[in-house]
VEXSE-839585 format. One record per residue: residue number from 1; residue in one letter; x, y, z of N, C-alpha, C, CB in turn. Coordinates in steps of 0.1 Angstrom, whole numbers, plus 5000, padded with zeros to 4 digits. Glycine has a CB too. Layout:
REM VEXSE-839585
+------+------+------+------+------+------+------+------+------+------+------+------+------+------+
: resi : resn :  nc1 :  nc2 :  nc3 : cac1 : cac2 : cac3 :  cc1 :  cc2 :  cc3 : cbc1 : cbc2 : cbc3 :
+------+------+------+------+------+------+------+------+------+------+------+------+------+------+
:  NUM :    A :    X :    Y :    Z :    X :    Y :    Z :    X :    Y :    Z :    X :    Y :    Z :
...
+------+------+------+------+------+------+------+------+------+------+------+------+------+------+
//
This chain:
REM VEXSE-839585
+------+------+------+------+------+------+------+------+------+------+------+------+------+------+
: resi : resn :  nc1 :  nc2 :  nc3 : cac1 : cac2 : cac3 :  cc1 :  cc2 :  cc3 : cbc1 : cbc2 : cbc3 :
+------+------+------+------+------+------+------+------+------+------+------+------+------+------+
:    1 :    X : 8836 : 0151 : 1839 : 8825 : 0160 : 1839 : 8812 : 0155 : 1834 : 8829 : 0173 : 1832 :
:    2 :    X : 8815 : 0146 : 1826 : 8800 : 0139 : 1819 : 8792 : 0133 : 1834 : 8803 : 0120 : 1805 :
:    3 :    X : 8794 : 0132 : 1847 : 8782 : 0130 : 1855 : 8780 : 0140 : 1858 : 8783 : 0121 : 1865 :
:    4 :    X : 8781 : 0154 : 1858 : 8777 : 0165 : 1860 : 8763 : 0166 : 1850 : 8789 : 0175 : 1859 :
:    5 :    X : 8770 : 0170 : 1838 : 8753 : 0170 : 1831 : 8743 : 0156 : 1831 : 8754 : 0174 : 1813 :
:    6 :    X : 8747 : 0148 : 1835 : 8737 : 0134 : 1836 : 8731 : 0137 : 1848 : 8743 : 0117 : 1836 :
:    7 :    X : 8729 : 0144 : 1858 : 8726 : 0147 : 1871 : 8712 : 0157 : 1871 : 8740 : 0155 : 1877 :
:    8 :    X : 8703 : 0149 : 1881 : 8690 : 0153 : 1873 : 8677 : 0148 : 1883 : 8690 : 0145 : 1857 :
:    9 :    X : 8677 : 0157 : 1894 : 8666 : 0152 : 1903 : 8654 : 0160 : 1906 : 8671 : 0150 : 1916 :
:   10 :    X : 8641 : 0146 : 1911 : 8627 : 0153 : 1908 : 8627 : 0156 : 1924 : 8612 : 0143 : 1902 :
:   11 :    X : 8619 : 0167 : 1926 : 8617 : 0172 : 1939 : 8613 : 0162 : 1947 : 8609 : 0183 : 1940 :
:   12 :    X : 8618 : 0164 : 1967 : 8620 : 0154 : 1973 : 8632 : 0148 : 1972 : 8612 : 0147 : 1972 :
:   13 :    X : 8640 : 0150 : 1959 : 8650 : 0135 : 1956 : 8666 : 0144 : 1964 : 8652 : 0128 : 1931 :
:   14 :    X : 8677 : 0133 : 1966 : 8684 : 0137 : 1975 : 8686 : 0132 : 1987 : 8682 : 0145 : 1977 :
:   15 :    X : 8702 : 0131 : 1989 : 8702 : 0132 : 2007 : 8695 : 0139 : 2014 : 8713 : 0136 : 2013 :
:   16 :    X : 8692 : 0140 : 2023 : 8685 : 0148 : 2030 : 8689 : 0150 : 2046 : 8674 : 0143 : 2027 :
:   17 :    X : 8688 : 0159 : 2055 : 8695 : 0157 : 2068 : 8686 : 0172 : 2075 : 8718 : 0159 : 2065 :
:   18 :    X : 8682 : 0169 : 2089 : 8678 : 0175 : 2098 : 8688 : 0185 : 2103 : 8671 : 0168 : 2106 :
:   19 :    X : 8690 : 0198 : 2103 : 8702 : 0205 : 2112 : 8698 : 0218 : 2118 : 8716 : 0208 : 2105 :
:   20 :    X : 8697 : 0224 : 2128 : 8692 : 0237 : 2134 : 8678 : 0241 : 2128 : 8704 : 0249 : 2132 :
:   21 :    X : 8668 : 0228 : 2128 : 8652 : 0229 : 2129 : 8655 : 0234 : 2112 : 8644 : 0244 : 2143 :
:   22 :    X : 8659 : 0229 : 2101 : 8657 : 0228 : 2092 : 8663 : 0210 : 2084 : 8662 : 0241 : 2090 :
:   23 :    X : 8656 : 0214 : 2073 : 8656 : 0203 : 2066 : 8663 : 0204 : 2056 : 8646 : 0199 : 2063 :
:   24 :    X : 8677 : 0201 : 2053 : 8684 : 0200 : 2043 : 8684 : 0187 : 2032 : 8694 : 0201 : 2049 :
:   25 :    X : 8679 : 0192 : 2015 : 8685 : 0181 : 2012 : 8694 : 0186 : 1995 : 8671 : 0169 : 2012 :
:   26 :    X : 8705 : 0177 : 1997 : 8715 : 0177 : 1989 : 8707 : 0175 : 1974 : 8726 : 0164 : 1994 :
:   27 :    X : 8710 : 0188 : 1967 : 8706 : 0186 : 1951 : 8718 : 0185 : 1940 : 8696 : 0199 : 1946 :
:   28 :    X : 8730 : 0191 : 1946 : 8744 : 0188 : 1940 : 8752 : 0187 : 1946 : 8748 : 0193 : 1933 :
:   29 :    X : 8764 : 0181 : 1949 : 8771 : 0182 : 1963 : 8789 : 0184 : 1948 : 8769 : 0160 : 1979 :
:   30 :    X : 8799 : 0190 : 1963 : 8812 : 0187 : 1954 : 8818 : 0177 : 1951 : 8820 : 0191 : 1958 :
:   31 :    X : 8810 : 0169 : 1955 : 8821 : 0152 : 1949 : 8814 : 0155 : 1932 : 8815 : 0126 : 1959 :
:   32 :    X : 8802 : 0160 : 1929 : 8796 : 0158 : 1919 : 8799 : 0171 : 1909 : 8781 : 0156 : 1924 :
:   33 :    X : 8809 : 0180 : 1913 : 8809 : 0195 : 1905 : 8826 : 0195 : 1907 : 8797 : 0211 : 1914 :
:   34 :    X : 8828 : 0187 : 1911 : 8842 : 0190 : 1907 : 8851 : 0199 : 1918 : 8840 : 0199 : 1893 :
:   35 :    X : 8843 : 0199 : 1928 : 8845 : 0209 : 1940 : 8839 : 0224 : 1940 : 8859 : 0210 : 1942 :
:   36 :    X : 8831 : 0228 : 1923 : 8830 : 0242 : 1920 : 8819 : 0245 : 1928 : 8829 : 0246 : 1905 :
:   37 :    X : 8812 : 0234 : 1935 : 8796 : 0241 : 1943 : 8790 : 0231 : 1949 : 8783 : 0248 : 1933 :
:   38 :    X : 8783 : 0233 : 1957 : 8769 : 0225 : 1962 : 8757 : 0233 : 1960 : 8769 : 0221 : 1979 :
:   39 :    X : 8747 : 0223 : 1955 : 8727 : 0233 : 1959 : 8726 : 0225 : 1972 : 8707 : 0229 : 1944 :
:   40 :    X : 8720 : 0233 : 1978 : 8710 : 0227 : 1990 : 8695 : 0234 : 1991 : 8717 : 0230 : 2004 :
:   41 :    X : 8685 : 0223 : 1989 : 8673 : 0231 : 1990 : 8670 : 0230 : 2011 : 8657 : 0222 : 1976 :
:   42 :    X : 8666 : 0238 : 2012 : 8656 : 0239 : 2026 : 8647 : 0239 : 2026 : 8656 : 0248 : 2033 :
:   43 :    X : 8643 : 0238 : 2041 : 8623 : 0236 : 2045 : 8630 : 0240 : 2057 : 8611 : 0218 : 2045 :
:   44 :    X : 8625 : 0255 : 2067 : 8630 : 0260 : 2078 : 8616 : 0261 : 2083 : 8640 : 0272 : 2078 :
:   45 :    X : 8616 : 0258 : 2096 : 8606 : 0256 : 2104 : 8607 : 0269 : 2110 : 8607 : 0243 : 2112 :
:   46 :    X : 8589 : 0273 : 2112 : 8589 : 0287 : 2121 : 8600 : 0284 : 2130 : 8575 : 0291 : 2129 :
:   47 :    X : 8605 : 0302 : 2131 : 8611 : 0309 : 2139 : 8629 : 0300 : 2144 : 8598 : 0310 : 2152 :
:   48 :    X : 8626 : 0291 : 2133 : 8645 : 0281 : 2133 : 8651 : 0285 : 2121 : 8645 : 0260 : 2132 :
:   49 :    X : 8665 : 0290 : 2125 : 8677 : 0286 : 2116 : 8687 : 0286 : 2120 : 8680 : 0293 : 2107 :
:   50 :    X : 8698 : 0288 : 2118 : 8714 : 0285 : 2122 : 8714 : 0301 : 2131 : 8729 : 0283 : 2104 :
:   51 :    X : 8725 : 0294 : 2142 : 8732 : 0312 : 2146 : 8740 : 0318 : 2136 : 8744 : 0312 : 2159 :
:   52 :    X : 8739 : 0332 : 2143 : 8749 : 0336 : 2137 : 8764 : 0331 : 2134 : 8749 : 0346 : 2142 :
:   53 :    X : 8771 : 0330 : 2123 : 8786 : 0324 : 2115 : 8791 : 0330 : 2107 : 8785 : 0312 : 2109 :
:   54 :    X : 8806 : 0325 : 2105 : 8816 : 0332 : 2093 : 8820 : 0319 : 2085 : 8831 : 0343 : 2100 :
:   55 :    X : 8821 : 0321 : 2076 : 8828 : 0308 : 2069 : 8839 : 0312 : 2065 : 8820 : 0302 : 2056 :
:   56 :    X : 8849 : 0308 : 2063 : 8860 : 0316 : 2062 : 8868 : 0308 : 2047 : 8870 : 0313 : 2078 :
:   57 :    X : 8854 : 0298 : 2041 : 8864 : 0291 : 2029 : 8852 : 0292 : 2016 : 8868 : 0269 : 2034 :
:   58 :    X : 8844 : 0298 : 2020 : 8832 : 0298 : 2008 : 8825 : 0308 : 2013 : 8822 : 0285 : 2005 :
:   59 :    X : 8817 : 0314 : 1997 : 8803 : 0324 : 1999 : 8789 : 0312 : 2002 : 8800 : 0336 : 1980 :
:   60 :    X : 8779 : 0321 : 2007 : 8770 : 0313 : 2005 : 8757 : 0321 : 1999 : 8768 : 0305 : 2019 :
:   61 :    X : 8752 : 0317 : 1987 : 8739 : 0326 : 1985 : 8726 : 0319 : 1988 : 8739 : 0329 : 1970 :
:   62 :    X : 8719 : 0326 : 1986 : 8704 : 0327 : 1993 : 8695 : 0331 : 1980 : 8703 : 0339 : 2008 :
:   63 :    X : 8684 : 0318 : 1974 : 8673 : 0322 : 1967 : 8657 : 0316 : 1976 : 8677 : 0315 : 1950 :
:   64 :    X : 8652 : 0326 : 1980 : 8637 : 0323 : 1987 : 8628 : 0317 : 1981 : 8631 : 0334 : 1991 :
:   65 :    X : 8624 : 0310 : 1983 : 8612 : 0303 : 1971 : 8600 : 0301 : 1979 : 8617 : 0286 : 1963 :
:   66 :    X : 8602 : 0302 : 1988 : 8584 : 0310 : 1997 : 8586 : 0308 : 2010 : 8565 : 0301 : 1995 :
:   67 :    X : 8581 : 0318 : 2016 : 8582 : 0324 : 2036 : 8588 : 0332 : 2033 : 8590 : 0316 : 2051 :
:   68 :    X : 8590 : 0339 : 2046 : 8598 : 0353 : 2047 : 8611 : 0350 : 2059 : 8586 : 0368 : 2051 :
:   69 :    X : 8614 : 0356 : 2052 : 8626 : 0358 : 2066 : 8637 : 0367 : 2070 : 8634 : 0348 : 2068 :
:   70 :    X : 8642 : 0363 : 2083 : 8651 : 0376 : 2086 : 8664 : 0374 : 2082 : 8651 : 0381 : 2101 :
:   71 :    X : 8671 : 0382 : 2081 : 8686 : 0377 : 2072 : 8692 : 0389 : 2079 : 8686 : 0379 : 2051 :
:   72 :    X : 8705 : 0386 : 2086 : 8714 : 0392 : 2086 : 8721 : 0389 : 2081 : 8717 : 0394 : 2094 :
:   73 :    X : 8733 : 0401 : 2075 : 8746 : 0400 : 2073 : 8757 : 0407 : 2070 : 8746 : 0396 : 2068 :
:   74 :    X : 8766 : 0409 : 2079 : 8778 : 0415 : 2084 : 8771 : 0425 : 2094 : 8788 : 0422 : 2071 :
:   75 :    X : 8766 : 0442 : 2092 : 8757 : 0449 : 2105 : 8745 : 0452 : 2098 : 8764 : 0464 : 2112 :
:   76 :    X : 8742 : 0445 : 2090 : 8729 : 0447 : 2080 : 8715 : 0438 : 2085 : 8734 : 0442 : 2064 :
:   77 :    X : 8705 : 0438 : 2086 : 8698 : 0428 : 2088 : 8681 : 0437 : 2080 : 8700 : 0424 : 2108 :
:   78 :    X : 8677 : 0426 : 2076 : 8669 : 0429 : 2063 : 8656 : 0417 : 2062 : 8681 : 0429 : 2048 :
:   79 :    X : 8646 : 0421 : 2062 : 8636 : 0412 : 2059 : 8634 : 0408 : 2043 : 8623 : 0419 : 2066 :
:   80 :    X : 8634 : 0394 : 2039 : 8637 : 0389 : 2030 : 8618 : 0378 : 2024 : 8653 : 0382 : 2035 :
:   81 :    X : 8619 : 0382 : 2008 : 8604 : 0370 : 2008 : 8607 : 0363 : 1993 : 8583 : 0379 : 2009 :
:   82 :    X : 8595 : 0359 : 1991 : 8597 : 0343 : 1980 : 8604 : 0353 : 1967 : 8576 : 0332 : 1972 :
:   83 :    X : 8614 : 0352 : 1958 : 8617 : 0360 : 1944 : 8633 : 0358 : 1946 : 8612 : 0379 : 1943 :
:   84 :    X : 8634 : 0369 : 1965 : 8649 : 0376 : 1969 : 8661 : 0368 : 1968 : 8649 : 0382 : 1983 :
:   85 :    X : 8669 : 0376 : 1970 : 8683 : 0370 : 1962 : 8692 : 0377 : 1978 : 8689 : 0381 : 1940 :
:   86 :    X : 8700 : 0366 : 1987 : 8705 : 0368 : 1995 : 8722 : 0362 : 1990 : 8697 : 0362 : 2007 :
:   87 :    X : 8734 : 0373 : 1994 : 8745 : 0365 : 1992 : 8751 : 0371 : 2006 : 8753 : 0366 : 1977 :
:   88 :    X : 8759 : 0359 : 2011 : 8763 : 0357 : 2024 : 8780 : 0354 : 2022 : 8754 : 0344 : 2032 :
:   89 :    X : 8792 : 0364 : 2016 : 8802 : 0362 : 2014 : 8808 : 0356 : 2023 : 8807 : 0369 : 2009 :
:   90 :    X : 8822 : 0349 : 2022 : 8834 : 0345 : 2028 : 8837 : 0357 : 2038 : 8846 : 0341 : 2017 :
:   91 :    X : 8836 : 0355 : 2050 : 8847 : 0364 : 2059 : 8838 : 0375 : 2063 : 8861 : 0370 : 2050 :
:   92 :    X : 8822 : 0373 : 2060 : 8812 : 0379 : 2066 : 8803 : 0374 : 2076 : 8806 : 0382 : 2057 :
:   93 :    X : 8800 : 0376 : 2087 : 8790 : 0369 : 2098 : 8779 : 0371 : 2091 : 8790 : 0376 : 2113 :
:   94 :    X : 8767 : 0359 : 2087 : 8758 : 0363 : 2082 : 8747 : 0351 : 2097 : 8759 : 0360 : 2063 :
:   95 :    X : 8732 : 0348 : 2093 : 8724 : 0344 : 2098 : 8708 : 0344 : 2094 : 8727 : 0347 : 2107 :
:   96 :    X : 8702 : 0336 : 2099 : 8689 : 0341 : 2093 : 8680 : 0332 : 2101 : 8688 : 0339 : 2076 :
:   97 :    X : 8667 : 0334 : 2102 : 8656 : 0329 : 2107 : 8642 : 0327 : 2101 : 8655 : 0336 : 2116 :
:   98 :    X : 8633 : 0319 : 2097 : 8622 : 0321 : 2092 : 8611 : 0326 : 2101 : 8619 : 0309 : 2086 :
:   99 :    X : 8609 : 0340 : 2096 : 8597 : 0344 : 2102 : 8581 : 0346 : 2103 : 8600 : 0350 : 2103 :
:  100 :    X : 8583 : 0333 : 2091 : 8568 : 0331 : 2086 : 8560 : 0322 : 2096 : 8568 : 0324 : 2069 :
:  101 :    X : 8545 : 0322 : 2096 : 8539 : 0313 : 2105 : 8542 : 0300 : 2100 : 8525 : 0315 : 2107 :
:  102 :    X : 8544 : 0298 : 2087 : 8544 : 0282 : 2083 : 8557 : 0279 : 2080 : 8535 : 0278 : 2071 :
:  103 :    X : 8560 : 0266 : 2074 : 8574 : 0264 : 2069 : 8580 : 0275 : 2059 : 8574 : 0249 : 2062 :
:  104 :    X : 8591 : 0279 : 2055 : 8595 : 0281 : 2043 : 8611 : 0273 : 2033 : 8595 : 0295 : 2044 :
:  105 :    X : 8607 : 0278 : 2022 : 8617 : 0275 : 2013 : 8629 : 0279 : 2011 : 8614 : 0275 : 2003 :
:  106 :    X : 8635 : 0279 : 2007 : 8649 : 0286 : 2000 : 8665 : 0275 : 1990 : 8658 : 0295 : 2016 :
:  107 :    X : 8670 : 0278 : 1980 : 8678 : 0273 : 1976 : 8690 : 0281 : 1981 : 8675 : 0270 : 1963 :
:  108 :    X : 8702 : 0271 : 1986 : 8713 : 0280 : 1994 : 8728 : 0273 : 1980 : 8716 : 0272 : 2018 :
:  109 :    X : 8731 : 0280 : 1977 : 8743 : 0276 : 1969 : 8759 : 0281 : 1977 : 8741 : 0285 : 1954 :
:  110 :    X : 8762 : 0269 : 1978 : 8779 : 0270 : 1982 : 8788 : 0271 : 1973 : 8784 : 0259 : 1989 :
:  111 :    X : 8796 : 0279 : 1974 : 8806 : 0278 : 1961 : 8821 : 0289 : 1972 : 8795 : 0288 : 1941 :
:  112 :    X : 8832 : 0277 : 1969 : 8831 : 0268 : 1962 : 8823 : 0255 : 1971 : 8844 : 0265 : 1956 :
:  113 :    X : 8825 : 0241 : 1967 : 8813 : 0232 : 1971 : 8823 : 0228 : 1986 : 8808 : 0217 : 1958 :
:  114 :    X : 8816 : 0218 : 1993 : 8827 : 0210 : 2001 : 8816 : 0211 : 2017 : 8848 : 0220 : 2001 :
:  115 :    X : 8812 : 0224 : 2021 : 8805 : 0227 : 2031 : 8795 : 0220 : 2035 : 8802 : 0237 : 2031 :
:  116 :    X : 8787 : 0216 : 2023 : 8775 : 0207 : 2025 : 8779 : 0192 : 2036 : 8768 : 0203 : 2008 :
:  117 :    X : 8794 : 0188 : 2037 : 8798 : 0181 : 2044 : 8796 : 0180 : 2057 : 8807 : 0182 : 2042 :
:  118 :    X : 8796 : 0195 : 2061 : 8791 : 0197 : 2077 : 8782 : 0195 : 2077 : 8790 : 0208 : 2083 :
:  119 :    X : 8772 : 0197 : 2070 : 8758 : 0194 : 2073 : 8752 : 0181 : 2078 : 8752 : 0198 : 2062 :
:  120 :    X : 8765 : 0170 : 2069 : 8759 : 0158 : 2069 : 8768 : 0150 : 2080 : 8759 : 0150 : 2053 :
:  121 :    X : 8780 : 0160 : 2088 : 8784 : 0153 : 2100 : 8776 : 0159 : 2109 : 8799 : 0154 : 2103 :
:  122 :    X : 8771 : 0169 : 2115 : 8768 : 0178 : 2122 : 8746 : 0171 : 2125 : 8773 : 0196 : 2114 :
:  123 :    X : 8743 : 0169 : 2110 : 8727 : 0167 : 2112 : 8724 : 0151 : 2112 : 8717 : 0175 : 2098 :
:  124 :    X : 8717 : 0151 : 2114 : 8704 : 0138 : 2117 : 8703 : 0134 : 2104 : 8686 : 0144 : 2123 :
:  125 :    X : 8700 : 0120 : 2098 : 8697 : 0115 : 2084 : 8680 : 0118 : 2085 : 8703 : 0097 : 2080 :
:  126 :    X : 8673 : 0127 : 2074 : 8661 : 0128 : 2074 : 8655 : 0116 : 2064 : 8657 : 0142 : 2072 :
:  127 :    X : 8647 : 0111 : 2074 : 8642 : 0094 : 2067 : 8627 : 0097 : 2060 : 8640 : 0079 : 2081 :
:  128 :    X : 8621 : 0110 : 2067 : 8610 : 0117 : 2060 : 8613 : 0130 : 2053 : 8600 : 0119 : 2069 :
:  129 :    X : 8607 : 0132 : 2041 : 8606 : 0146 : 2039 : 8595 : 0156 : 2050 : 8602 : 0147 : 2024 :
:  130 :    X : 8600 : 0154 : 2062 : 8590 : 0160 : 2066 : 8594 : 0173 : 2078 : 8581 : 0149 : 2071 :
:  131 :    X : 8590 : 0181 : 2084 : 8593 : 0194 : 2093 : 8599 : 0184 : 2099 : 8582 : 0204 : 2101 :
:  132 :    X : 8611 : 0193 : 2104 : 8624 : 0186 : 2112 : 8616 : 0188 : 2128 : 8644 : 0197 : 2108 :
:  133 :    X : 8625 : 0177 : 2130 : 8624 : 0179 : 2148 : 8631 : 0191 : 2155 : 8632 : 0167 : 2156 :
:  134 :    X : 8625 : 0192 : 2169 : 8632 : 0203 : 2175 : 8648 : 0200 : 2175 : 8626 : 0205 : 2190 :
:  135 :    X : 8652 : 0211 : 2179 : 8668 : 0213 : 2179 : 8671 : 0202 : 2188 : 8675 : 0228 : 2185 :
:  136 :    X : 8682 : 0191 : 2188 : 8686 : 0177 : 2196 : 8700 : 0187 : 2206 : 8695 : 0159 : 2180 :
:  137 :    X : 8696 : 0180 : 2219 : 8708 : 0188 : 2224 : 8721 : 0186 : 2224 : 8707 : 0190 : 2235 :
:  138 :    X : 8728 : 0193 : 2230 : 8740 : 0191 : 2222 : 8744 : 0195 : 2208 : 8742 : 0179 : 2222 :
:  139 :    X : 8735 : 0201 : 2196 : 8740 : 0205 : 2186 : 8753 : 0214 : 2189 : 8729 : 0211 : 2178 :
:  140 :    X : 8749 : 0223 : 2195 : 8756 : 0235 : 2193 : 8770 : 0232 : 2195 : 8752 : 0246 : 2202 :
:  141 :    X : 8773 : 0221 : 2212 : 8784 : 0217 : 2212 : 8793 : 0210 : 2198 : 8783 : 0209 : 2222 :
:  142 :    X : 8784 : 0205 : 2194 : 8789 : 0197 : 2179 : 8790 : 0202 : 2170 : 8783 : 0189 : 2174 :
:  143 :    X : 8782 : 0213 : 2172 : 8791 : 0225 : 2154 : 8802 : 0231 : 2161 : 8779 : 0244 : 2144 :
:  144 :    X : 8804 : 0231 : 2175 : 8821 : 0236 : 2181 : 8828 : 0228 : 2177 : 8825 : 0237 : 2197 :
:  145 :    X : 8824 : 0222 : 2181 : 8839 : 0208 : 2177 : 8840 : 0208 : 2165 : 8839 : 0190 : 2180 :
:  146 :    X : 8831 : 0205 : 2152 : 8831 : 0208 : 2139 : 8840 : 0218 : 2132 : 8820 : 0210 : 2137 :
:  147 :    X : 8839 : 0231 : 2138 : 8840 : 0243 : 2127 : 8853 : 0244 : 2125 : 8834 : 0257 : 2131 :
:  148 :    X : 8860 : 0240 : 2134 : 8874 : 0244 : 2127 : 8876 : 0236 : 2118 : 8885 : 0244 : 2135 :
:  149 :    X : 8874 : 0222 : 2121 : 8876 : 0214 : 2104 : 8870 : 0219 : 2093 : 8868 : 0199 : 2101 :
:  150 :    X : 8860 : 0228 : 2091 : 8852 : 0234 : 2082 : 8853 : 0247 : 2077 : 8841 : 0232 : 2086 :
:  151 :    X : 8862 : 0253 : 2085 : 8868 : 0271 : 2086 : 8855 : 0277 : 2090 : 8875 : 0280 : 2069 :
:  152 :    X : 8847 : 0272 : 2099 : 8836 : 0279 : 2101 : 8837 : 0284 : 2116 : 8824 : 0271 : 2097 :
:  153 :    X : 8833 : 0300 : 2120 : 8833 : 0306 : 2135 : 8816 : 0305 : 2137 : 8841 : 0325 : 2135 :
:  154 :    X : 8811 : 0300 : 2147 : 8801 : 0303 : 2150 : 8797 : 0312 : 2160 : 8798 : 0295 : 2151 :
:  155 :    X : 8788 : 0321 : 2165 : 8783 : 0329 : 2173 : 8774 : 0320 : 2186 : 8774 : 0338 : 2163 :
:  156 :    X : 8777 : 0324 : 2195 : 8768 : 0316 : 2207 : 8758 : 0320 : 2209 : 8771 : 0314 : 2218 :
:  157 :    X : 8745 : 0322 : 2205 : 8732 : 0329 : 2209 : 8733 : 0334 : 2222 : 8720 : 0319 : 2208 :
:  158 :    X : 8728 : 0342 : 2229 : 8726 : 0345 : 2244 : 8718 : 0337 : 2254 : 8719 : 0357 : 2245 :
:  159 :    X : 8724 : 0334 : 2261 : 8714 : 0323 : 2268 : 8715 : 0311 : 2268 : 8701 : 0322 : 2264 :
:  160 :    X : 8724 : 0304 : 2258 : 8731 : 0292 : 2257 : 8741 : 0292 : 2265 : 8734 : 0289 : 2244 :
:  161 :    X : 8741 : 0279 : 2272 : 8751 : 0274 : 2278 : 8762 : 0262 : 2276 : 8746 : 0273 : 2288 :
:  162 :    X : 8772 : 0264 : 2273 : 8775 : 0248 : 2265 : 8779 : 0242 : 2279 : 8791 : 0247 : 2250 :
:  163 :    X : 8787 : 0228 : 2275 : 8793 : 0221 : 2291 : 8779 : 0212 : 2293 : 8798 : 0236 : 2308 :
+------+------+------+------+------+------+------+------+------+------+------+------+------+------+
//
């Protein structure tokens, strides 16, 4: 546990990884907590985030740290801004979108940790800190094949066609 409290990064610092028009980067992962959590900070680009999903092995919470956005979860769906406190339990379909004109923030906590793994099979290595690229095609097929390793159900947006 002594590399847990020696663990200690200045903003920017981190893995970092492009996935569904956001910018993920790793501020604690489970190899580093013992399996008890991951942080992930974000940078979501207007009008991008993940489809709708269930995780079926962890909660996921939601702290906004500037933009707004839309947040579903389970039949709830709720406009959310910089302060709010989102939690996205196990065995709930949650989702969300930034609906601000510019980028926004948020810190996402997994717990327990391990999930941030998908992120880093499923995304792009971000070599800048900078607004992610558009969505690469083929993601969506690739969080299919993914999610069952991950206990994760994804939702198929309307209008997507896989194959």
């Amino acid at each position: 546990m002594d590399s847990i409290l020696q663990k200690a990064l200045q903003k920017d610092e981190g893995d970092a990884y492009w996935v569904f028009g956001e910018l993920y980067t790793m501020k604690i992962t489970a190899a580093e907590t013992g399996g008890a959590l991951a942080v992930v900070e974000t940078v979501t680009s207007p009008q991008s985030g993940p489809p709708l999903h269930t995780h079926s092995r962890e909660d996921e919470s939601f702290y906004i740290l500037d933009g707004r956005f839309l947040f579903t979860v389970g039949d709830q769906t709720f406009e959310v801004g910089p302060g709010s406190f989102v939690f996205g339990p196990r065995g709930v379909q949650h989702g969300y979108r930034n609906i601000s004109a510019l980028p926004a923030h948020k810190l996402v906590m997994i717990t327990p940790g391990g999930f941030e793994n998908f992120l880093r099979e499923i995304g792009e290595r971000a070599t800048q800190r900078i607004a992610p690229p558009p969505h690469r095609s083929g993601i969506i097929e690739k969080g299919m094949e993914l999610s069952a390793k991950y206990g994760l159900r994804i939702q198929i947006p309307d209008g997507i066609a896989l194959g």
